[in-house]
Structure formats: structure tokens, C-alpha cells
N, C-alpha and C positions, 0 to 999 in steps of 0.2 A: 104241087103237093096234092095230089090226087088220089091219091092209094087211099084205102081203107083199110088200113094192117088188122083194124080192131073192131071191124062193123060185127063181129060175133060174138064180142065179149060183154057180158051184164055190167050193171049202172057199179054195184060192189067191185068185179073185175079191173074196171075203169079205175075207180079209185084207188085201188093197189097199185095196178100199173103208172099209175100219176104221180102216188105219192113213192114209190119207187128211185123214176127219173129225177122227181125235185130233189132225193136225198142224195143221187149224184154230184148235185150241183150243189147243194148244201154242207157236201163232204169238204169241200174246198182246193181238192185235190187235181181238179182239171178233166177229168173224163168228160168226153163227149165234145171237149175244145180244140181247138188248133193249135199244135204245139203244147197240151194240155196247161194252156197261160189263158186264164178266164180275164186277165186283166191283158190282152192282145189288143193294138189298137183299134181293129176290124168291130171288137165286141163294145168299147169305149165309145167309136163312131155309131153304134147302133144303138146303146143309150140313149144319145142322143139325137137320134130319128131319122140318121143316115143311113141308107139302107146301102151297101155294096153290092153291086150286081154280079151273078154266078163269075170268081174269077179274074175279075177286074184288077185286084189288088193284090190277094191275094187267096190261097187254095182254101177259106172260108166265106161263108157267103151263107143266107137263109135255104136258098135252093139245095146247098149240098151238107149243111149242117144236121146229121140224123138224130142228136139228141132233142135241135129244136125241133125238126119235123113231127117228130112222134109227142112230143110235149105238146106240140100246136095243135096236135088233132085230138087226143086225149081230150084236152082242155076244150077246145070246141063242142067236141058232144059232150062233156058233164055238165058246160052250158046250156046246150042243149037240153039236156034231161032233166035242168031245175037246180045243178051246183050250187047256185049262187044265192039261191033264197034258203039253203039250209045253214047259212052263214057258218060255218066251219071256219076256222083259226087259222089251219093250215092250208086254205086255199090260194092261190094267186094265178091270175088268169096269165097264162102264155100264148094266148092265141097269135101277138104278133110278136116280132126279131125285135120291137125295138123293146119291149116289157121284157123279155128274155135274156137283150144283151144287161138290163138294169138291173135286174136279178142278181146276175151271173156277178157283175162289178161290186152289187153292196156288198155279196159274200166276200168275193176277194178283198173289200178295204175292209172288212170285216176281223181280216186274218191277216194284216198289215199291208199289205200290196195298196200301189200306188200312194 
């Protein structure tokens, strides 16, 4: 996860683009998922702090998942830049798969899944 898609955009930018992506996954509707099923075992096992390696199991995994990648980096440089001390409501850190598969699950039982 090396890219820097966003190293050019402002601290405001960032925040657009953050709160963007979260409202994909807030939609409940599966964009950005495999098989667009947020409640997928692969995101279940990440929950809970299994990480699946590129492939392994199946064509999900933190390495090839582009909704978490760009949530991960977002979310790392707004920490960077002080996110977290301006306590905002709507923040939650994605920086790792397993925060992101936890996410992704409460929407879903959220919206009756599992």
C-alpha cells in the first residue's frame, strides 16, 4: 500500500474524500465489497483480527480491496494532520482491515444481515 493517490490534496479535500468513501459503506449497499456482501466471511474473519492473505481464500483480501486501501491512507494522513484531536462525530479510524472489516459488519447487522 504504497501509493500516494492523495499526497496533493488539502487537510478539507481529505476530508471530503474520507467522508465520501465512509458513506459508501454506510449506504449499506455493498460497493467497494466482494461480491458486494459486506457481511462475506473474509470481512467477518477480519473483524475479528484475521487477516487473509492476497488470495488465499478467496479474491478479497486487505492488499487487493481498493475501497480499504484508499480509506487506509485517507485516514492515516488525517491522523496525521491532527484528525483526531478535533474530535468530530463522524470520524473512525480505518487505518487497519481489521477496524474496516468491523465497520463494514455493524452496518450490515445494522440493516439485518447476519
Amino acid at each position: 500500500m504504497s501509493k500516494k493517490r492523495f499526497e496533493n490534496f488539502s487537510f478539507t479535500d481529505m476530508e471530503y474524500l474520507y467522508q465520501g468513501l465512509k458513506a459508501l459503506i454506510e449506504q449499506g449497499e455493498g460497493v467497494g465489497f466482494h461480491n458486494a456482501d459486506m457481511g462475506h466471511p473474509t470481512y467477518r474473519l477480519g473483524a475479528e483480527g484475521v487477516t487473509i492473505k492476497d488470495n488465499q481464500l478467496c479474491a478479497e483480501s486487505p492488499g487487493v480491496n481498493g475501497l480499504f486501501q484508499m480509506l487506509s491512507e485517507v485516514s492515516t494522513r488525517l491522523k496525521e494532520e491532527g484528525i483526531e484531536e478535533l474530535h468530530y462525530i463522524w470520524w473512525y479510524d480505518f487505518t487497519s482491515w481489521e477496524k474496516f472489516c468491523q465497520f463494514a459488519l455493524n452496518i450490515y447487522k445494522s440493516q439485518g444481515g447476519l
